[in-house]
C-alpha positions in Angstrom: 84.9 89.6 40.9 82.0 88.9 38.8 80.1 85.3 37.7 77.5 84.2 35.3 75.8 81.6 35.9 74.6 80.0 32.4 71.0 77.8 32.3 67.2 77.5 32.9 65.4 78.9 35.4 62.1 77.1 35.9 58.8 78.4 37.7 58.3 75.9 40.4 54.0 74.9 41.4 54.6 72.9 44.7 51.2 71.5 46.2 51.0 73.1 49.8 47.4 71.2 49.5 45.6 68.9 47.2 43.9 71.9 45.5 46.4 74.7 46.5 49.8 75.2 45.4 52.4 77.8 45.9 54.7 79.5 43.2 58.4 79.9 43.0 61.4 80.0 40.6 64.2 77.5 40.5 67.0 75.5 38.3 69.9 73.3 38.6 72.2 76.7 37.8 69.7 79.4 39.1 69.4 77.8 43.0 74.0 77.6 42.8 73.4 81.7 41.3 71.5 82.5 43.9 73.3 80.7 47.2 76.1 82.7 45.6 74.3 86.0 45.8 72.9 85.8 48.8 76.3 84.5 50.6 78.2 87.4 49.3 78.2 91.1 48.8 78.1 92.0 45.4 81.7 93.9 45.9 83.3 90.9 46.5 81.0 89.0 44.2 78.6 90.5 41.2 76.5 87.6 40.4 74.4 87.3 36.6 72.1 84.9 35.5 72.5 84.2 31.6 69.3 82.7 30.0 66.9 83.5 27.5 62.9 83.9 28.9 59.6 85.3 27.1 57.7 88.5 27.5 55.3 86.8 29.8 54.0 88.1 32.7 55.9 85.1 34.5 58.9 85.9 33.2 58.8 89.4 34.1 57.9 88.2 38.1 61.0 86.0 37.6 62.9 88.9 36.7 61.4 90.8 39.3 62.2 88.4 42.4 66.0 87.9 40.9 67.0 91.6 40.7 65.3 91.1 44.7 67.7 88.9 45.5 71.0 90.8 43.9 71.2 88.6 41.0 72.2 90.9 37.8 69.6 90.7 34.7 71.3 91.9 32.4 72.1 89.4 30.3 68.5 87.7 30.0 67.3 87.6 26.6 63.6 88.2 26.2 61.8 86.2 23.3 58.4 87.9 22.1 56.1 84.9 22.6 58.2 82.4 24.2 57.6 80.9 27.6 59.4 79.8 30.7 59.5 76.2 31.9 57.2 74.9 34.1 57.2 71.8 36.7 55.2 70.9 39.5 55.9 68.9 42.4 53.8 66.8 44.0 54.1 64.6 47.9 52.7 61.1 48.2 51.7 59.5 51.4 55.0 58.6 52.4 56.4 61.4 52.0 57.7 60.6 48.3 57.7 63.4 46.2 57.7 63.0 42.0 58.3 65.8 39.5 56.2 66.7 36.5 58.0 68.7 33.5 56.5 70.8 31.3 59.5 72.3 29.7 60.0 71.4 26.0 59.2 74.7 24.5 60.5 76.8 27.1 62.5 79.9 26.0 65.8 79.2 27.6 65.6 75.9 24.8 66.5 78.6 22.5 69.7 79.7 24.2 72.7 80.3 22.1 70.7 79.1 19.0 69.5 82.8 17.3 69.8 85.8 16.6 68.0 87.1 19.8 70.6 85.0 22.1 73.9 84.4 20.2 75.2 87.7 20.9 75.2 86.7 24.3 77.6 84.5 23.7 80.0 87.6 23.2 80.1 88.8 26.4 81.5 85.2 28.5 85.0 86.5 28.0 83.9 89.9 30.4 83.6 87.6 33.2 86.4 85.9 36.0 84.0 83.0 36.6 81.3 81.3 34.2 79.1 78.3 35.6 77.0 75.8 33.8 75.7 72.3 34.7 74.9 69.2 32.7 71.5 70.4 32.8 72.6 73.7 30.7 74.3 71.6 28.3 71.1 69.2 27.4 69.0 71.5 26.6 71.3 73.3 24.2 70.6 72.0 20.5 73.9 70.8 18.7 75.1 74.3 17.1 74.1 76.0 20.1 76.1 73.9 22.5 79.3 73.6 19.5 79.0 77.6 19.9 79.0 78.1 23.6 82.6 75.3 23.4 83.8 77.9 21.1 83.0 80.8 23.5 84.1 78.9 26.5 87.5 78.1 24.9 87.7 81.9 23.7 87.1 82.7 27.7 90.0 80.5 29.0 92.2 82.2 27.1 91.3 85.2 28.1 92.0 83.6 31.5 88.7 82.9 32.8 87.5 80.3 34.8 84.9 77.5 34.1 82.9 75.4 36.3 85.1 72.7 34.9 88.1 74.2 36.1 87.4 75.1 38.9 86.5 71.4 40.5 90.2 70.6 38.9 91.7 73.1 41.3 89.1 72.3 44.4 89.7 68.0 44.4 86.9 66.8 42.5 86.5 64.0 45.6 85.6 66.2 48.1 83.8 68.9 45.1 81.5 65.8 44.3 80.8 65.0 48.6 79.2 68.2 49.1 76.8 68.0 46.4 75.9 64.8 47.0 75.0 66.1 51.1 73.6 69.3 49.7 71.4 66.9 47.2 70.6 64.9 50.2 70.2 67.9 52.3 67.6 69.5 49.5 65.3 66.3 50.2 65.3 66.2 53.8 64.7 69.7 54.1 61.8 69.0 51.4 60.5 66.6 53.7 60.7 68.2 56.9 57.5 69.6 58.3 56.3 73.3 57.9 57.1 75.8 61.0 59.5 75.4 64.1 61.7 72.5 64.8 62.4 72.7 68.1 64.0 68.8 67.9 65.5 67.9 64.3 64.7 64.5 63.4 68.0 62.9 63.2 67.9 62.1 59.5 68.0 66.2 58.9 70.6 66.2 61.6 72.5 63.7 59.6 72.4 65.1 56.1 73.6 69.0 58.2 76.7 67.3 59.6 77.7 66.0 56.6 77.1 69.2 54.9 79.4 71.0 57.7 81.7 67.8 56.7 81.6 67.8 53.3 82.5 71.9 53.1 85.1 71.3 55.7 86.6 69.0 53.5 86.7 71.4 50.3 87.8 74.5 52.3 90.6 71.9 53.5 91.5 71.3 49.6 91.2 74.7 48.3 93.5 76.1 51.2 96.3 72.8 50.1 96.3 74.0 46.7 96.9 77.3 47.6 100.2 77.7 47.4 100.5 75.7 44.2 98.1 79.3 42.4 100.2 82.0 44.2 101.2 82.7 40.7 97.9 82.7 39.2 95.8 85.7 41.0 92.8 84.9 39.0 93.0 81.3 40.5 94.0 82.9 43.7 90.6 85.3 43.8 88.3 82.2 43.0 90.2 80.5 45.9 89.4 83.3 48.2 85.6 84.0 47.0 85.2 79.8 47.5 87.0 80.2 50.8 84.2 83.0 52.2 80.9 81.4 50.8 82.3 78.0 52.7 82.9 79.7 55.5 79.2 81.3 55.4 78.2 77.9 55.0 
């Protein structure tokens, strides 16, 4: 089965120390991209990240760490001058941490809206599973966005599957608990102290069990609609790849 995940990937500046910060990569889409790549084998799931970045030496260490972690290139337009977005993150006294975007000429703002990146459009249809977020959609300008409806409609009936869809068929009530703990569970962890744990402080031991809960629940809802998708085998594969990434969680 193959996925693309559709959005922005980000470099990340977190302050390890008032004058010393440490570099990564991450998004709203990228982070779901790569939890999926790294909880399953690319033959039973070939995972793509579908964005547009520059020609950078940034971009080409982003590139670099993704193919790393299994996560398919392939469709990453590059845009000769263009930059990726930046933020930084930065931890009060107590603990509070605020974000700081720099992100409003990044490359993946072009996405869907030339001639570099509309052919990318194209190629949604060759997938079984296509993700996007909010966040994809907002920083898509209005013909961008009108094209990608047009390409996601032209996927469905090719009988693909959309993010959309697939919290129809996994109970959006349970779907919207377990990323509300894993939301919770990305600022406890945030929070937490460097190094061993050899006690977790119980508001990290919390936020877990409700994660445990929360998937629990969603592997309880995909296996109830089951039997209502025995006809549908592309429905019935999701179900199945949905079913082993919970159970890795």
């Amino acid at each position: 089965m193959r996925l693309a995940a559709i959005g922005e990937c980000m470099l990340e500046l977190r302050h390890r120390e008032p004058a010393l910060l440490e570099l990564g990569f991450a998004g709203d889409s990228f982070n779901t991209a790569l939890y999926l790549a790294r909880l399953n084998p690319p033959e039973r799931l070939a995972v793509d990240y579908l964005t547009a970045l520059g020609d950078d030496p940034y971009s080409d260490a982003m590139l670099a760490a993704w193919r790393e972690e299994g996560i398919g290139i392939d469709r990453v337009a590059r845009l000769p001058g263009r930059l990726p977005g930046l933020y930084l993150i930065r931890t009060d006294e107590r603990g509070e941490r605020r974000f700081f975007y720099y992100r409003s000429a990044a490359a993946a703002r072009a996405l869907f809206g030339d001639g570099a990146t509309k052919p990318l459009l194209a190629v949604l249809p060759e997938y079984d599973v296509l993700y996007f977020t909010a966040v994809t959609l907002s920083i898509l300008g209005a013909e961008a966005r009108a094209a990608l409806q047009d390409a996601l409609t032209a996927a469905r009936r090719a009988g693909r599957l959309t993010e959309s869809e697939a919290a129809e068929g996994a109970a959006p009530a349970v779907a919207d608990k377990l990323r509300q703990a894993a939301a919770a569970l990305a600022v406890d962890l945030g929070d937490a102290p460097a190094g061993r744990m050899d006690v977790l402080p119980d508001t990290l031991a919390a936020t877990l069990a409700a994660v445990r809960d929360a998937a629990d629940a969603c592997a309880d809802a995909i296996q109830a609609s089951a039997a209502a998708e025995e006809e549908d085998p592309q429905r019935m594969a999701t179900a199945r790849v949905t079913l082993a990434s919970l159970d890795e969680l």
